[in-house]
C-alpha positions as CSV (number, residue, x, y, z in Angstrom):
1,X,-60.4,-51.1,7.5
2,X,-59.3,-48.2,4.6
3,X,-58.4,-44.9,6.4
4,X,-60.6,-42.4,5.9
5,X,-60.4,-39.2,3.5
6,X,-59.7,-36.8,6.0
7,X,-56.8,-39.1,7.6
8,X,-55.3,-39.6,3.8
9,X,-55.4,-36.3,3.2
10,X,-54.1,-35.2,7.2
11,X,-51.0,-37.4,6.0
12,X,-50.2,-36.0,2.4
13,X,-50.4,-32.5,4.1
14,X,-47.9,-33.7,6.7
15,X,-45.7,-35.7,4.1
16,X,-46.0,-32.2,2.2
17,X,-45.6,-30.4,5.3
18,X,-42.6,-32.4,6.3
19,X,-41.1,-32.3,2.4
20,X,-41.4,-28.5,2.3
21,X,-39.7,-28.2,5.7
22,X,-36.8,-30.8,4.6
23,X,-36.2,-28.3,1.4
24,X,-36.4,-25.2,3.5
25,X,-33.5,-27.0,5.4
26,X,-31.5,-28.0,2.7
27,X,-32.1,-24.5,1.2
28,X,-30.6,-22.8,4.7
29,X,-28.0,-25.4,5.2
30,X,-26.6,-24.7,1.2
31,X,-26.7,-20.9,2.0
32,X,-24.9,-21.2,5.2
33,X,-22.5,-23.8,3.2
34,X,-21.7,-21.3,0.7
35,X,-21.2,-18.4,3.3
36,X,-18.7,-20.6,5.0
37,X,-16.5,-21.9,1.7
38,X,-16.5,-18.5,0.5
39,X,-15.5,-17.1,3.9
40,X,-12.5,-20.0,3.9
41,X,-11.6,-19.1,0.9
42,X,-10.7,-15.6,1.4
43,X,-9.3,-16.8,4.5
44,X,-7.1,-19.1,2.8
45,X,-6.1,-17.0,0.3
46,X,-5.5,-13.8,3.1
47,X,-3.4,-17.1,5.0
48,X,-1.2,-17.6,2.0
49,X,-0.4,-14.1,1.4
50,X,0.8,-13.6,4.9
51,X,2.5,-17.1,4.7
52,X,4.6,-15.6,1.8
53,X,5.3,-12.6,3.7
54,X,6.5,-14.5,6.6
55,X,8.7,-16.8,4.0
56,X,10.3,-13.8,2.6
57,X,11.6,-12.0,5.7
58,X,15.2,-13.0,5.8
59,X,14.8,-11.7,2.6
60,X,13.0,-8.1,3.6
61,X,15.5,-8.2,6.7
62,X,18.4,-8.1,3.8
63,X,17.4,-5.8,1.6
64,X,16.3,-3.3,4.6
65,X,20.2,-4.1,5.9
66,X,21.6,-3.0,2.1
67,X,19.4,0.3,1.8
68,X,20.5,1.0,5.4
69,X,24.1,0.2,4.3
70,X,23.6,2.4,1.4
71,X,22.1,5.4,3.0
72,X,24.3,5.6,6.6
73,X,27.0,7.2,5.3
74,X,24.5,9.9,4.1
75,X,22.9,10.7,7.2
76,X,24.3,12.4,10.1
77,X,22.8,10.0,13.3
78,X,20.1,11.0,15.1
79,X,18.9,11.2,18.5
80,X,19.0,14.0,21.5
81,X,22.7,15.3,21.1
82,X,22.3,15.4,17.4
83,X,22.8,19.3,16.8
84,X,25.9,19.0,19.6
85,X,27.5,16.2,17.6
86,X,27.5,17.4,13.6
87,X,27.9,21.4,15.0
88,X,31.1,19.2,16.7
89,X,32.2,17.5,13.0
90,X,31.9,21.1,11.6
91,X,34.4,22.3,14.4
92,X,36.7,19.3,13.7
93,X,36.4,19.7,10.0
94,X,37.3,23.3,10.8
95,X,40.1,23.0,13.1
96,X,41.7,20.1,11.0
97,X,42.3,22.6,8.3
98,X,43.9,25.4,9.8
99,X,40.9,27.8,9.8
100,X,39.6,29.7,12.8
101,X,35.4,29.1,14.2
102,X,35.2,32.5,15.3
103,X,31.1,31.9,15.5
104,X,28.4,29.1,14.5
105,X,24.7,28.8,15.6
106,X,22.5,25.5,15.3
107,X,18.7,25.1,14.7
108,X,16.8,21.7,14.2
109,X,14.4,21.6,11.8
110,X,12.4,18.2,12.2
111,X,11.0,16.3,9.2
112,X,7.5,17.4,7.1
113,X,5.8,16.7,4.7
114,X,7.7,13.4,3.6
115,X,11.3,15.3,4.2
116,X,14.2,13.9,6.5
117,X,14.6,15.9,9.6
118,X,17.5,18.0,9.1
119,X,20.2,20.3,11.1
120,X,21.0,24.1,9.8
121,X,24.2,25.6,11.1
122,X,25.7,28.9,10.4
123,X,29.4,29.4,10.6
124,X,31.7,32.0,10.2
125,X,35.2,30.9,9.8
126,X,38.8,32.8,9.5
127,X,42.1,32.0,8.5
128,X,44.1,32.1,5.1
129,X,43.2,31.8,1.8
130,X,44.9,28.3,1.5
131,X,43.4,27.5,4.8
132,X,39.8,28.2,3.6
133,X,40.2,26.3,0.7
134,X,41.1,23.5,2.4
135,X,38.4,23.7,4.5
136,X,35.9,23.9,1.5
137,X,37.5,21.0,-0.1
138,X,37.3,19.0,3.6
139,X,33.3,19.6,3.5
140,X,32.6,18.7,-0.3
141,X,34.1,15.4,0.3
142,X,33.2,14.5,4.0
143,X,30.7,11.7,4.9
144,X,27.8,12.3,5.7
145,X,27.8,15.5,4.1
146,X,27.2,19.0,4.9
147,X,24.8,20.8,2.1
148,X,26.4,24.1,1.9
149,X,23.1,26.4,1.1
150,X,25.2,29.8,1.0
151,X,29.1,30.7,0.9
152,X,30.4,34.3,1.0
153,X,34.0,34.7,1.1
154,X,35.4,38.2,2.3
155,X,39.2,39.5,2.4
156,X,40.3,40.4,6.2
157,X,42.8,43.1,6.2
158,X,45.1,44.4,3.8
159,X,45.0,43.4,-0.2
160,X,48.2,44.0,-0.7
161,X,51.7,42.9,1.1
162,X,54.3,40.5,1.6
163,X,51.9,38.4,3.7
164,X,49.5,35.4,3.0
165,X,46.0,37.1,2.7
166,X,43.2,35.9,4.7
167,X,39.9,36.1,4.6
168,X,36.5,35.1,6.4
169,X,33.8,32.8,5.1
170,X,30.0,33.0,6.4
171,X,28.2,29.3,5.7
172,X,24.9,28.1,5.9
173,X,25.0,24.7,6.6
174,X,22.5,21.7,5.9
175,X,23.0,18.7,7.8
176,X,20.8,15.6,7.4
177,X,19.7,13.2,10.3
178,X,18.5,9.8,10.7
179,X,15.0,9.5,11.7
180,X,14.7,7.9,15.3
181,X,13.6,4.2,15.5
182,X,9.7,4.4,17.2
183,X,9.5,2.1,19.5
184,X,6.4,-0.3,19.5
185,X,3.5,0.7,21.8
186,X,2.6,-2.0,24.5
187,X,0.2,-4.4,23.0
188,X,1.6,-4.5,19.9
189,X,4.4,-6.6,18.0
């Protein structure tokens, strides 16, 4: 018995039915291939970079320890007592040359703007000539420095006499700070 027309032709439209449907598939399943390789490949590639990052701590963790090295002694520390502690170097600095702290003030200015936070002081200081020049010479070479923004130097007393002469010295003081260490927020490495 030969199958009739309208079978043959119900099965080539099923075989074609069937052979459409196979190359819809294969058309999906490449897309959705390509989607993936192209999603592992940035993966891999984002992977790699951070696998070199990771490689080259010890070697981020040294150079961060030498820039630290090299800009600490620069740097007055940080933290709550800050303006107590460098207005307490300026007494020192003071007292260790023979001059007088008859007044100082201190003001915090914090960082802007991409600037370190920073200390003023104002002092006025009396005492001989000598004394005050010692003093001056103390702050130009102490660590970590004091940025002297004004100096005016004014004779106490007589200007004449058998004497040393003495004299008083207003300064406006800069003193840079360390920036505090954030701690990390909960959640977060």
């Amino acid at each position: 018995m030969t199958p009739n027309i309208w079978v043959r032709r119900t099965g080539i439209a099923l075989a074609l039915l069937a052979l459409c449907l196979l190359a819809a598939g294969a058309l999906v399943y490449r897309s959705l291939w390509t989607r993936y390789d192209s999603g592992l490949q940035q993966l891999e590639a984002r992977s790699e970079r951070l696998d070199g990052i990771v490689k080259s701590g010890p070697q981020i963790e040294a150079l961060l320890t030498k820039a630290r090295a090299n800009v600490t002694p620069w740097v007055h520390p940080g933290g709550e007592n800050a303006p107590n502690d460098v207005q307490q170097k300026l007494r020192e600095l003071i007292v260790n040359s023979g001059g007088t702290l008859v007044s100082s003030q201190v003001a915090l200015e914090p960082g802007a703007d991409g600037q370190m936070a920073r200390i003023r002081l104002t002092a006025t200081v009396t005492g001989d000539w000598s004394k005050l020049v010692q003093f001056m010479e103390a702050l130009q070479t102490h660590l970590p420095p004091f940025w002297v923004r004004s100096a005016i130097v004014s004779r106490d007393g007589a200007g004449n006499g058998p004497g040393p002469q003495s004299a008083r010295l207003a300064l406006q003081l800069e003193a840079p700070i360390a920036p505090q260490k954030i701690a990390p927020q909960k959640g977060q490495p």
